[in-house]
Structure formats: C-alpha cells, structure tokens
SEVOMI-783090 format. One record per residue: residue in three letters; x, y, z of N, C-alpha, C in turn; residue number from 1. Coordinates in Angstrom, 2 decimals, always signed. Layout:
// SEVOMI-783090
> ALA  X  Y  Z  X  Y  Z  X  Y  Z  NUM
...
This chain:
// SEVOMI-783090
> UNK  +3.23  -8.95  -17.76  +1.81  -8.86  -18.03  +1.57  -7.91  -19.20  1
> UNK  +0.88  -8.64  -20.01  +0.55  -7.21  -21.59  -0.75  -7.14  -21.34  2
> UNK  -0.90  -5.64  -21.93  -2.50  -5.15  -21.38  -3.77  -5.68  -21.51  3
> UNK  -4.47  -5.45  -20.82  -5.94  -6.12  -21.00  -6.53  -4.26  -20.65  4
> UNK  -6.19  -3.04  -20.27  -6.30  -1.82  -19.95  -7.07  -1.81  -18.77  5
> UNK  -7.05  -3.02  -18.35  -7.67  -3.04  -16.55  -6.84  -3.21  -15.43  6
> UNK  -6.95  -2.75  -14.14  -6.10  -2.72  -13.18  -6.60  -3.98  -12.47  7
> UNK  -6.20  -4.88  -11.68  -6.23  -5.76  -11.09  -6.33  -5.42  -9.78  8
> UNK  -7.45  -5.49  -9.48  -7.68  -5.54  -7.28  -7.55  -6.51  -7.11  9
> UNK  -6.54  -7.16  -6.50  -6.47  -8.74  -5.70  -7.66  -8.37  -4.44  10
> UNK  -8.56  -9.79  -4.64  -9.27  -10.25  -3.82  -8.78  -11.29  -2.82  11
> UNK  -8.68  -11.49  -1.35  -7.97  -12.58  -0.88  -9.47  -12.77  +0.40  12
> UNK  -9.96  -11.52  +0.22  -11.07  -11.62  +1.40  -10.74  -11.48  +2.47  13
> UNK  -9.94  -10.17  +2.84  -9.21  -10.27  +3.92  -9.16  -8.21  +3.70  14
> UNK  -10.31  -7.47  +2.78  -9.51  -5.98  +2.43  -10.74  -5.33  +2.32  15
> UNK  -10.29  -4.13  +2.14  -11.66  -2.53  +2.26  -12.09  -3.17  +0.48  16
> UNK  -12.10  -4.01  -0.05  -12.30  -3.71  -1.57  -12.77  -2.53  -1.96  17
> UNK  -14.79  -2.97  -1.96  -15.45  -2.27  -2.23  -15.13  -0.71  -2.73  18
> UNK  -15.00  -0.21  -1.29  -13.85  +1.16  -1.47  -12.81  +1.85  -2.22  19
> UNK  -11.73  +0.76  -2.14  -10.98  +1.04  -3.20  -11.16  +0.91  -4.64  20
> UNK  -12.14  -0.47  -4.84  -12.56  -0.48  -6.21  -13.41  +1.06  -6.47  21
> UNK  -14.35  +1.69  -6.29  -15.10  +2.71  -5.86  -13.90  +4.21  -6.26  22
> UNK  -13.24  +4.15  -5.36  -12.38  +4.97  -5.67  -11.65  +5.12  -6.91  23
> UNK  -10.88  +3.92  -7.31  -10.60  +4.01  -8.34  -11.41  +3.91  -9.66  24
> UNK  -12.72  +3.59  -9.69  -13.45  +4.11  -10.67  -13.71  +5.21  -10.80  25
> UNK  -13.82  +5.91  -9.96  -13.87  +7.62  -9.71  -13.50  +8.34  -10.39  26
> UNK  -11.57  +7.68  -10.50  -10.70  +8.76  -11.32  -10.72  +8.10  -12.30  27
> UNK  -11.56  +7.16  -13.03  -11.81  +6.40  -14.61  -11.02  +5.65  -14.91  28
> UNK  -10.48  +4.82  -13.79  -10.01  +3.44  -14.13  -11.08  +2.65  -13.92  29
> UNK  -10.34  +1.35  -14.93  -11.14  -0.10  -15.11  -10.56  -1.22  -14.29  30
> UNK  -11.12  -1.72  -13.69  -10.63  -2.18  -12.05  -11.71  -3.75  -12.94  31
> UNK  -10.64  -4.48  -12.21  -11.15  -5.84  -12.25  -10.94  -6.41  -11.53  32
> UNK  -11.70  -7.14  -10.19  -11.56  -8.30  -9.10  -11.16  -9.14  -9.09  33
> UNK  -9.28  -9.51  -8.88  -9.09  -10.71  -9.33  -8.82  -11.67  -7.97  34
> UNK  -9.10  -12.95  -8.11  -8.91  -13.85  -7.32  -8.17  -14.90  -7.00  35
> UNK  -6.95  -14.62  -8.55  -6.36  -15.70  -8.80  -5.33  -15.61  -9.32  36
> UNK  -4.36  -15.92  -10.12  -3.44  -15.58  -11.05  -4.26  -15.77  -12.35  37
> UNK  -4.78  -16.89  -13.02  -5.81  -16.49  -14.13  -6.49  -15.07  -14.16  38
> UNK  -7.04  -14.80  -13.23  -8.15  -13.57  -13.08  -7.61  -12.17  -13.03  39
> UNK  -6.06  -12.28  -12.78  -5.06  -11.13  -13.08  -4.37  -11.20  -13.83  40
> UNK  -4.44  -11.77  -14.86  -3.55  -12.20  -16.08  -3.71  -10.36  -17.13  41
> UNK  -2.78  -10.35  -17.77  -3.05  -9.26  -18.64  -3.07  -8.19  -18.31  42
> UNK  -3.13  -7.79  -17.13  -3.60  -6.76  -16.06  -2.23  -5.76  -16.39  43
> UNK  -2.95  -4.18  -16.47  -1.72  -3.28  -16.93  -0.75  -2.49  -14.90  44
> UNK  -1.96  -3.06  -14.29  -1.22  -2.78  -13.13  -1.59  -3.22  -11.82  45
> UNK  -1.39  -3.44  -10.31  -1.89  -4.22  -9.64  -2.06  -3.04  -8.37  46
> UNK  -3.15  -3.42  -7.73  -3.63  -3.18  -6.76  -3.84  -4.08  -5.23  47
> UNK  -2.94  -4.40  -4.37  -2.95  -5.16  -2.81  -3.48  -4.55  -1.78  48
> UNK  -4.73  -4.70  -1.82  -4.89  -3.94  -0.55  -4.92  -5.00  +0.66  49
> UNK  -5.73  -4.51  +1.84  -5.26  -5.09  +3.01  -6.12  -4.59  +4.21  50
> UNK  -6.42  -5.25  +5.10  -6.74  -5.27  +6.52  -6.83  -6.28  +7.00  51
> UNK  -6.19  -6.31  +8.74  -6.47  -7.28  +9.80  -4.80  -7.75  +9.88  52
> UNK  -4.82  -9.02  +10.07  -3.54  -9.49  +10.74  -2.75  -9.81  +9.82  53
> UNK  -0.94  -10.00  +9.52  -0.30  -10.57  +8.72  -0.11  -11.65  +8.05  54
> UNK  -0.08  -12.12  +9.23  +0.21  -14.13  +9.16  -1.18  -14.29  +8.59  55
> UNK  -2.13  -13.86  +8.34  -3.43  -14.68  +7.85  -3.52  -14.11  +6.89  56
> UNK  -3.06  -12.92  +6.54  -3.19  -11.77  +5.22  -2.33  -13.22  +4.60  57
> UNK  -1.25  -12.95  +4.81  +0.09  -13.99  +4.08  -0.85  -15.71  +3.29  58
> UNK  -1.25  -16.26  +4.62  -2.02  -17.27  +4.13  -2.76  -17.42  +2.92  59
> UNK  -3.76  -16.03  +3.26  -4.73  -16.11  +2.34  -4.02  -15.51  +0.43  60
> UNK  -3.25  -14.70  +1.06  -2.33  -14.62  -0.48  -1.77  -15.57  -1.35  61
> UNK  -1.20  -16.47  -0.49  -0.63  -17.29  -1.20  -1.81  -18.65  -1.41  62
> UNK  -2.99  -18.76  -0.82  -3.66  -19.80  -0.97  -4.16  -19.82  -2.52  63
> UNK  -4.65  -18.17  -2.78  -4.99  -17.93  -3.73  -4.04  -18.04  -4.78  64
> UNK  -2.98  -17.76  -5.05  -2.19  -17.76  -6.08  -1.46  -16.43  -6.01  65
> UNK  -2.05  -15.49  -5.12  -1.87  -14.03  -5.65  -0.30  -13.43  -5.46  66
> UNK  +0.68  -14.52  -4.16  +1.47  -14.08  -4.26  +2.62  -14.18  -5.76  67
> UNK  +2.30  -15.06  -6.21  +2.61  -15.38  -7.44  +2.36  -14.02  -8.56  68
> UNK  +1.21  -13.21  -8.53  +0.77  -12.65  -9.00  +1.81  -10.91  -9.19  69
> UNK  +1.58  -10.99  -7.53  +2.41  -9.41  -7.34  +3.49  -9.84  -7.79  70
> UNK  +4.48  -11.10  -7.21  +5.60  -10.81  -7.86  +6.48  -10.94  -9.71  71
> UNK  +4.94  -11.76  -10.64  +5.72  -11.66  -11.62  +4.81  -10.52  -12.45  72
> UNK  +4.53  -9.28  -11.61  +3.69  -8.06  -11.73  +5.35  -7.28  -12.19  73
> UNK  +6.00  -7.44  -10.43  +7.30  -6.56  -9.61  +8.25  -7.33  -11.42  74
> UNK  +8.09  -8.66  -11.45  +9.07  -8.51  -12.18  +9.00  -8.15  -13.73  75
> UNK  +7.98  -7.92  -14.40  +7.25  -7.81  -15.46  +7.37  -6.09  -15.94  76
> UNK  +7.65  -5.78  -14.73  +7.67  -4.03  -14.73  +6.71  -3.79  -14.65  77
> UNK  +5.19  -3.98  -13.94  +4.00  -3.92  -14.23  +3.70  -2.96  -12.80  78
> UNK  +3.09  -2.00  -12.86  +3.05  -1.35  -11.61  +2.01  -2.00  -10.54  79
> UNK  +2.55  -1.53  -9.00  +2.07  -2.05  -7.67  +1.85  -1.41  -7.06  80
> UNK  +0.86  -1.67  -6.46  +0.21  -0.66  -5.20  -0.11  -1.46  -4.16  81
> UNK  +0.49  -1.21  -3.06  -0.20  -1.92  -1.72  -0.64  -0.91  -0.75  82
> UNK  -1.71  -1.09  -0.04  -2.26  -0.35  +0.63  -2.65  -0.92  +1.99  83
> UNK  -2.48  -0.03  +3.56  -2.43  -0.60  +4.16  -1.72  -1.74  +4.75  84
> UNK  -2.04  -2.85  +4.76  -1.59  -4.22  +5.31  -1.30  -4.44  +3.94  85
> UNK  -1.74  -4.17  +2.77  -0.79  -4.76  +1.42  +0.57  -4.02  +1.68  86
> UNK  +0.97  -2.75  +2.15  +2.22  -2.40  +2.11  +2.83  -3.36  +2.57  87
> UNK  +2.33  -4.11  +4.24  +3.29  -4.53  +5.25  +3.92  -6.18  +4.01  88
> UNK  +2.65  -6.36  +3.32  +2.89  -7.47  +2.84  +4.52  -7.85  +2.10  89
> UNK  +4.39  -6.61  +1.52  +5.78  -6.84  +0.43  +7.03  -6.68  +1.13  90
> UNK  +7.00  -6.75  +2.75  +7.94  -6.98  +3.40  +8.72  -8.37  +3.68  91
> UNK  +9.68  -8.81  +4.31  +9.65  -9.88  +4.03  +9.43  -10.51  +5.70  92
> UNK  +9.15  -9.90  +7.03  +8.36  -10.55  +8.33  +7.78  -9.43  +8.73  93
> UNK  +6.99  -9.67  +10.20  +6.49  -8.85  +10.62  +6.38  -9.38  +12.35  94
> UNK  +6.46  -8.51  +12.97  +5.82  -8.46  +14.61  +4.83  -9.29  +14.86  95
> UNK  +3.86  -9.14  +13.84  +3.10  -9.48  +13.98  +2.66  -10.99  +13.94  96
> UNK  +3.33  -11.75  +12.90  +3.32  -13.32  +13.13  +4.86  -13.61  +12.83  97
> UNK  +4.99  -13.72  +13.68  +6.79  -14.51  +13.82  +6.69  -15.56  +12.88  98
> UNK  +8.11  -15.79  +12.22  +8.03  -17.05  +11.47  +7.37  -16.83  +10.30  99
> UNK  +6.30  -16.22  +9.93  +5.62  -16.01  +8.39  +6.34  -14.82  +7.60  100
> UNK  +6.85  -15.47  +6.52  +7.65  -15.10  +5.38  +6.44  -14.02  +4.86  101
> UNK  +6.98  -12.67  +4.61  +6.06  -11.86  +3.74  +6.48  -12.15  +2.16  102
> UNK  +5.61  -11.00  +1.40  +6.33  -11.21  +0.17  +7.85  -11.27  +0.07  103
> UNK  +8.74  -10.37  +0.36  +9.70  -10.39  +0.44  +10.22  -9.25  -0.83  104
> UNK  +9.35  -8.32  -1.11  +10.04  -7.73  -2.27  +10.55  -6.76  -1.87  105
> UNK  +10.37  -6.12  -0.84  +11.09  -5.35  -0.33  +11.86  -5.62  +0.61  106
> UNK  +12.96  -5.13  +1.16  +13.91  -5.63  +2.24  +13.91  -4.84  +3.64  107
> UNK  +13.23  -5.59  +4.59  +12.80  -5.34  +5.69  +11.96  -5.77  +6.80  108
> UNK  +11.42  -5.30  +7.77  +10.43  -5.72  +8.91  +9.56  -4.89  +8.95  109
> UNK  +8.22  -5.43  +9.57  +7.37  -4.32  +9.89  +7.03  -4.82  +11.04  110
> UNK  +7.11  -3.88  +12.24  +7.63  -3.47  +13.68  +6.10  -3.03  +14.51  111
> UNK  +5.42  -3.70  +15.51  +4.91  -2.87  +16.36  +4.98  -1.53  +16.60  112
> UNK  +4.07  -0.43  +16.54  +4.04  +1.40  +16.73  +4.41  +1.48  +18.50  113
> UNK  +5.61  +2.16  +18.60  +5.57  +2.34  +20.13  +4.90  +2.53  +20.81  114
> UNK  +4.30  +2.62  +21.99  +3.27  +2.62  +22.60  +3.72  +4.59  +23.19  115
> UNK  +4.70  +4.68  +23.35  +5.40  +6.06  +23.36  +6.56  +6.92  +22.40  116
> UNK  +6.64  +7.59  +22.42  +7.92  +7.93  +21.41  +8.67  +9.39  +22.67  117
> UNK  +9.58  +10.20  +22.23  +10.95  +11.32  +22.45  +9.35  +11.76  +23.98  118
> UNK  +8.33  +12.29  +23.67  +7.96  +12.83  +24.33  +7.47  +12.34  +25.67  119
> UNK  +7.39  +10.93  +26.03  +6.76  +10.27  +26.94  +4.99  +9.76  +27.09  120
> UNK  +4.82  +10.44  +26.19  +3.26  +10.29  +26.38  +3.00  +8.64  +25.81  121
> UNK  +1.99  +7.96  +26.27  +1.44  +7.62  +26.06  +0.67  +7.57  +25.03  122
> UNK  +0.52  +6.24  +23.78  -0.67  +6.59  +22.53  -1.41  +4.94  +22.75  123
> UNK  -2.72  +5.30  +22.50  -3.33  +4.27  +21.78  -3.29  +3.35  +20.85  124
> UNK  -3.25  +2.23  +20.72  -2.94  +1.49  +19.86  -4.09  +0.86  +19.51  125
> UNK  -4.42  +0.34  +18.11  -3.67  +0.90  +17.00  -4.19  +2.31  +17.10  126
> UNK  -3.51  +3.13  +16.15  -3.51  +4.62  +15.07  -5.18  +4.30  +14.65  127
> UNK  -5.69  +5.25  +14.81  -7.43  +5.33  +14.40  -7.23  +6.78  +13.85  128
> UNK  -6.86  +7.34  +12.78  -7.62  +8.86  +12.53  -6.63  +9.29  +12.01  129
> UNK  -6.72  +10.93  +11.37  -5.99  +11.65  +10.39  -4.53  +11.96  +10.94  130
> UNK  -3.72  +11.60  +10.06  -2.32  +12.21  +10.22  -1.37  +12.67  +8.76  131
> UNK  -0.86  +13.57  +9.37  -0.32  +13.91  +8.17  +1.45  +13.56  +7.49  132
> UNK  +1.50  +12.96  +6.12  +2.80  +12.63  +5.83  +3.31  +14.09  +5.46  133
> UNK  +4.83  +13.41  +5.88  +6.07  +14.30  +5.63  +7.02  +13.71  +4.18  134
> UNK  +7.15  +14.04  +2.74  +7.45  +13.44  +1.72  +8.80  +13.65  +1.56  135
> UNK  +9.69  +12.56  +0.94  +11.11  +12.24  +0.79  +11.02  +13.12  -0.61  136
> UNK  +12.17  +14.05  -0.65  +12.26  +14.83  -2.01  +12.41  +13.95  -2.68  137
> UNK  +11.21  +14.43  -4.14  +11.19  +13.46  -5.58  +10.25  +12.30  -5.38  138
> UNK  +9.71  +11.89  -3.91  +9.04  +10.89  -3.83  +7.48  +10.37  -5.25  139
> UNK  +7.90  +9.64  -5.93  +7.16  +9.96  -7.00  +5.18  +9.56  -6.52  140
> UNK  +4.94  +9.74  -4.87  +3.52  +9.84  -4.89  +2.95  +10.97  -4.62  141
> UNK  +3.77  +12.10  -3.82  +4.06  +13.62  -3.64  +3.12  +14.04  -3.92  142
> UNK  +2.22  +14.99  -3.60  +1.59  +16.06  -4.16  +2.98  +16.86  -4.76  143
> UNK  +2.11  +18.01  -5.98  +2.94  +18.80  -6.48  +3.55  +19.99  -5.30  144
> UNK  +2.29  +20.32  -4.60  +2.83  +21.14  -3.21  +2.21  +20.53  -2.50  145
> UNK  +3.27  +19.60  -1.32  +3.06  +19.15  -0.30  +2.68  +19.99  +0.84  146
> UNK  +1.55  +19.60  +1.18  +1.11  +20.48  +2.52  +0.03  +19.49  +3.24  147
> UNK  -0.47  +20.16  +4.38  -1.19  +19.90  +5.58  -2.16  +19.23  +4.75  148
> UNK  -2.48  +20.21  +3.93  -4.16  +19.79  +3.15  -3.93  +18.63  +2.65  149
> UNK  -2.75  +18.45  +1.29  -2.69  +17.61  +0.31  -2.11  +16.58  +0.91  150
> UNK  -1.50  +16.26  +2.10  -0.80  +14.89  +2.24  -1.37  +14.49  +4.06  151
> UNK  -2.36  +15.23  +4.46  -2.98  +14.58  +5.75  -4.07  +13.08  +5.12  152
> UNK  -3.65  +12.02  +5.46  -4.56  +10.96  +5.36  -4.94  +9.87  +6.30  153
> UNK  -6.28  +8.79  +6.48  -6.62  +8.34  +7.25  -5.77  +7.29  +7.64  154
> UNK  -5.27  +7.10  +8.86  -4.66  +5.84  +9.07  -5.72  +4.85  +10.06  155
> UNK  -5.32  +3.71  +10.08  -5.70  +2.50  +11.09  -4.71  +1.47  +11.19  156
> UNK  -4.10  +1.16  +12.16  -2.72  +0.64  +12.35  -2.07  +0.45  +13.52  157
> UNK  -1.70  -0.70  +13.82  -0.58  -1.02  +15.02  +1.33  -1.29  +14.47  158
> UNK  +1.18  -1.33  +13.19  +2.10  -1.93  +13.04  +2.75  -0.80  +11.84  159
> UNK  +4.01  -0.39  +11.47  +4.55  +0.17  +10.58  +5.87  -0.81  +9.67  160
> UNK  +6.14  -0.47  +8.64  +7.18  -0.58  +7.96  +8.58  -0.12  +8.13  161
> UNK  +9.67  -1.04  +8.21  +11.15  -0.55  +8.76  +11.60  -0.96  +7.31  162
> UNK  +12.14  -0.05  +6.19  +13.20  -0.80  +5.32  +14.16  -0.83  +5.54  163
> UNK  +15.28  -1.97  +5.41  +16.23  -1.63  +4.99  +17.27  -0.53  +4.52  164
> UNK  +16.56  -0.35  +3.68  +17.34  +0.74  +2.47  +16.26  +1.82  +2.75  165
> UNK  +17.47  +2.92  +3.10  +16.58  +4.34  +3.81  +16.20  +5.14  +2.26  166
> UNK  +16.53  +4.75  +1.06  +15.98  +5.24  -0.27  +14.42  +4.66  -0.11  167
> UNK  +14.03  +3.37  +0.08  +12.60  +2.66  -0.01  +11.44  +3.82  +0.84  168
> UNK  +12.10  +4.67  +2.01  +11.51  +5.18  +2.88  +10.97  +6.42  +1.98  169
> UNK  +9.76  +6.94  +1.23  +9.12  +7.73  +0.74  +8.71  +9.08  +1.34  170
> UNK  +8.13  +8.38  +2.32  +7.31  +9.30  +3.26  +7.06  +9.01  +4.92  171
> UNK  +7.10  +9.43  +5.92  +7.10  +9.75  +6.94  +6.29  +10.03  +7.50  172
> UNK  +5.30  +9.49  +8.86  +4.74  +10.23  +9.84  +4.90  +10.26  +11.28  173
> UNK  +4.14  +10.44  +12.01  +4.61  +10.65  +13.27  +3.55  +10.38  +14.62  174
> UNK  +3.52  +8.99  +14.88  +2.23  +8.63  +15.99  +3.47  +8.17  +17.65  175
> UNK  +3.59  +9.27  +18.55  +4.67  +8.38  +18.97  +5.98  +8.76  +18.95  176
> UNK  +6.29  +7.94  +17.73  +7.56  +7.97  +17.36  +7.94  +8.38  +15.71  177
> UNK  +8.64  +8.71  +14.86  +8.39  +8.64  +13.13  +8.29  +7.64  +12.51  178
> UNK  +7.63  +6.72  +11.89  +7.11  +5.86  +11.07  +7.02  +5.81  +9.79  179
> UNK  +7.66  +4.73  +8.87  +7.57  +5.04  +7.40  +6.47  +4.55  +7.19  180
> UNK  +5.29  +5.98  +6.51  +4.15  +5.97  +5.95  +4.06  +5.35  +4.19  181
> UNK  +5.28  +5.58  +3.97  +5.03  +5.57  +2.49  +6.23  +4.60  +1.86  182
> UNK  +6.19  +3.71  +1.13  +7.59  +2.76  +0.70  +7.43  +2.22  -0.35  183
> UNK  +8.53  +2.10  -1.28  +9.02  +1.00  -2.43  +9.85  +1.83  -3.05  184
> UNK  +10.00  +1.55  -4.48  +11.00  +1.32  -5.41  +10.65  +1.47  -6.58  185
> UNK  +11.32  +1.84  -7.84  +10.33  +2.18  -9.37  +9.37  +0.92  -9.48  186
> UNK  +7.87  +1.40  -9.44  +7.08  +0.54  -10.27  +6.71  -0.27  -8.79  187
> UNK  +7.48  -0.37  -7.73  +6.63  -0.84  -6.69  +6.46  -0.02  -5.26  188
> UNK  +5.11  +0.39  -4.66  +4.64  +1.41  -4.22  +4.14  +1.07  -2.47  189
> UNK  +3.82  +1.38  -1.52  +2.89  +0.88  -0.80  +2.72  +2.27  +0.04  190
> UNK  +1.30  +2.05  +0.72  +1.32  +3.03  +1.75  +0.47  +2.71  +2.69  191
> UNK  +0.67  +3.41  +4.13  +0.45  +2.64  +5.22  -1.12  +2.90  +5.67  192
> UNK  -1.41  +3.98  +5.13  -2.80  +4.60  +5.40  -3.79  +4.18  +4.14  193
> UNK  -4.90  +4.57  +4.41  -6.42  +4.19  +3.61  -6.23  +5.24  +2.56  194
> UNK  -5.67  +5.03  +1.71  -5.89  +6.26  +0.66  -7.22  +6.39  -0.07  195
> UNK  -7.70  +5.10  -0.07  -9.59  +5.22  -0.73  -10.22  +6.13  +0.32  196
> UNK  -10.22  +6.14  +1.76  -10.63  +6.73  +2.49  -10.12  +7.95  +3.08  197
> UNK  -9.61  +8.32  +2.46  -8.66  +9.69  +2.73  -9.19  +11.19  +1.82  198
> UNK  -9.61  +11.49  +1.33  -10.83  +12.45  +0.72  -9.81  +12.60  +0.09  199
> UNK  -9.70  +14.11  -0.20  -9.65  +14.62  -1.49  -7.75  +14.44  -1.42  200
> UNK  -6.68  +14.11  -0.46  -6.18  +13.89  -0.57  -5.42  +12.44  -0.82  201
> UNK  -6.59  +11.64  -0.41  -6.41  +10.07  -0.80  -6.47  +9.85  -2.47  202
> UNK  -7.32  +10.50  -2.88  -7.65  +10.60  -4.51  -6.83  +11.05  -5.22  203
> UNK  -6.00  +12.19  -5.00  -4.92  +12.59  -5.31  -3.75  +12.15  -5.29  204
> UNK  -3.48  +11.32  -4.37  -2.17  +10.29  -4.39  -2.77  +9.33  -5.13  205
> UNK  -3.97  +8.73  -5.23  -4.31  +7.10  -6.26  -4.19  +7.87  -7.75  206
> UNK  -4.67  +9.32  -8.25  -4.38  +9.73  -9.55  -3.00  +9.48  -9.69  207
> UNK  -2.16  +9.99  -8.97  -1.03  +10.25  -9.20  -0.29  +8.62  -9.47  208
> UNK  -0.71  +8.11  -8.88  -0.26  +5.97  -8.88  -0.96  +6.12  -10.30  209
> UNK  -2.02  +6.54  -10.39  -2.84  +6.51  -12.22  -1.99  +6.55  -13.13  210
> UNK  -1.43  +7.88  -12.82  -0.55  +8.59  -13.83  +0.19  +7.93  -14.31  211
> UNK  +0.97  +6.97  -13.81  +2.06  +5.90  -13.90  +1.38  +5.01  -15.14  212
> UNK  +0.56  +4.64  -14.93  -0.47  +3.56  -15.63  -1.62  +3.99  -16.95  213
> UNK  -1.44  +4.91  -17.14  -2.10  +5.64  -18.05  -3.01  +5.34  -18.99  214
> UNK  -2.35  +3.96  -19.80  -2.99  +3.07  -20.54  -4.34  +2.34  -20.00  215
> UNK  -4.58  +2.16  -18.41  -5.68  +1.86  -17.55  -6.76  +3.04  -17.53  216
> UNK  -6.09  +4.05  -18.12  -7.21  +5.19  -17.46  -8.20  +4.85  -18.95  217
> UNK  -9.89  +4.79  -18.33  -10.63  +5.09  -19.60  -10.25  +6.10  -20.34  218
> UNK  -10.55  +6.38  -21.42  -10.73  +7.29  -22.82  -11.88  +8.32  -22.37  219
C-alpha cells in the first residue's frame, strides 16, 4: 500500500468504530472508514477493530473484502492494529466457532478465559472492567515506564489469545488465570482490551502504534 497519509478503520459493522475513529483523531491522525478493499487502498496503515462473536466477525470480514485487505497490509509492510476481537481475528481458530478459519496471520488459538485459575475462585465471564498489563521486555507498545497507571486498561472479554510462538506474546494479564493481553510481530500488533476506551493510558499505547506510522500523523 503507498500513501494516501490516512489510516484505514475497517468497517465490517460488527465494532466500537465511532470511538476508535474519535480517538484516533485526538492524537491527529487522518482516519478513513473503509469498507472494502477499494476504500482501503493507499492507506499508510490499518486499523481492525472488533466486538461480539468470531465466526460472524470472520464472515463479515471476508464478505467485505477486508480480509484481503489486512493481509496484503501484513504483507506490504504496512502497519496493523487489531483491537479487541480484531486481535482474536489474526489468529487462525477460536473456541468460539469451531471450524471457522481466522485470519491466520498469526500462529495460534484463541481459547475460552477459565472460569477459575491457581487460586480457586471463581470469575465471571466475560472480563467487564480495568486490568492491568504486565509488558514483555522491548515490547514495542510499552509505555516508556511501565506501571499501574500507564498500562491498566479496559477489558470486555470471554475469550483470550494462545500463540504459538511465546516471542508473539507482548504482554500479559491476569483474570483467573494469565492471559496474553497483547500480540504480534514487526508491523503486526493486536490487543485484547479497548484501548479507545482506556483513558489516558489507552491513548498512550494508540500514540505509540502512531509513532510507527508517522507519515499518518497530521502536520
């Protein structure tokens, strides 16, 4: 993809848009709603977000064109962001609908949240509310000093990310049992929580995805 200096929000009608578009105008990116592979053409970097179920997330991706989209994004060198249920996407199944092929760009499952973890207790399902990640040294979404403040963010979730490859695993939390909050690979990103909705530390991890993309940021 060569620049058009706008970021691409895939639309599938199935995600927080609004929000995230919102957010990322905030920190002075140019965000464009795309719906299609035409409508993300040119695009200097991509944005997947996500809510609700897999198997229908999956549907609606590929009805649109979009899976087409992320992946000749992944292969273009063009940066990715999935958020939420866009993380689970770039997996390649899930718990959640047996049989439906995810993207597949990453190598792995994404697994039902135990209903218990080491301690016995009992949790609610899904994850409703603030928790805080634990960051893989060098993880390039990191705050500069990781702490309580800078890396507590909102989750909503039954389901987490298992990679493969314990390098993909970024970041870490803990509902239960430990859960990879945070995953990918140079240039492809995801995370399991609402970072539009995550205050002043949600904003701070989407600058930092900015940073990458620079050429997107207005003048």
């Amino acid at each position: 993809m060569t620049g058009t200096g706008q970021i691409a929000l895939l639309d599938y009608e199935m995600s927080n848009l609004r929000s995230v578009e919102k957010a990322l105008e905030r920190l002075g990116a140019r965000v464009k709603v795309a719906r299609s592979l035409a409508e993300a053409a040119g695009a200097l970097a991509v944005v997947l977000p996500g809510v609700g179920h897999f198997g229908e997330a999956m549907r609606r991706v590929r009805a649109h064109g979009l899976d087409r989209v992320v992946a000749e994004a992944v292969d273009a060198g063009t940066p990715v962001l999935g958020i939420c249920v866009g993380i689970q996407l770039l997996f390649e199944s899930s718990d959640e609908a047996p049989g439906v092929a995810g993207l597949g760009l990453l190598p792995g499952h994404v697994r039902r949240l135990p209903a218990s973890g080491p301690d016995g207790v009992v949790r609610k399902l899904p994850q409703i509310g603030w928790n805080t990640v634990t960051w893989a040294p060098g993880a390039p979404l990191a705050p500069l000093d990781p702490n309580p403040l800078t890396s507590t963010y909102y989750f909503v979730h039954s389901f987490a990310c298992e990679p493969d490859d314990p390098d993909h695993v970024l970041g870490t939390a803990v509902y239960g049992d430990t859960f990879c909050a945070v995953a990918g690979r140079p240039g492809l990103l995801g995370v399991q929580f609402h970072a539009e909705k995550s205050s002043s530390a949600g904003l701070g991890l989407l600058a930092s995805w900015l940073g990458t993309v620079q050429p997107a940021i207005a003048a």
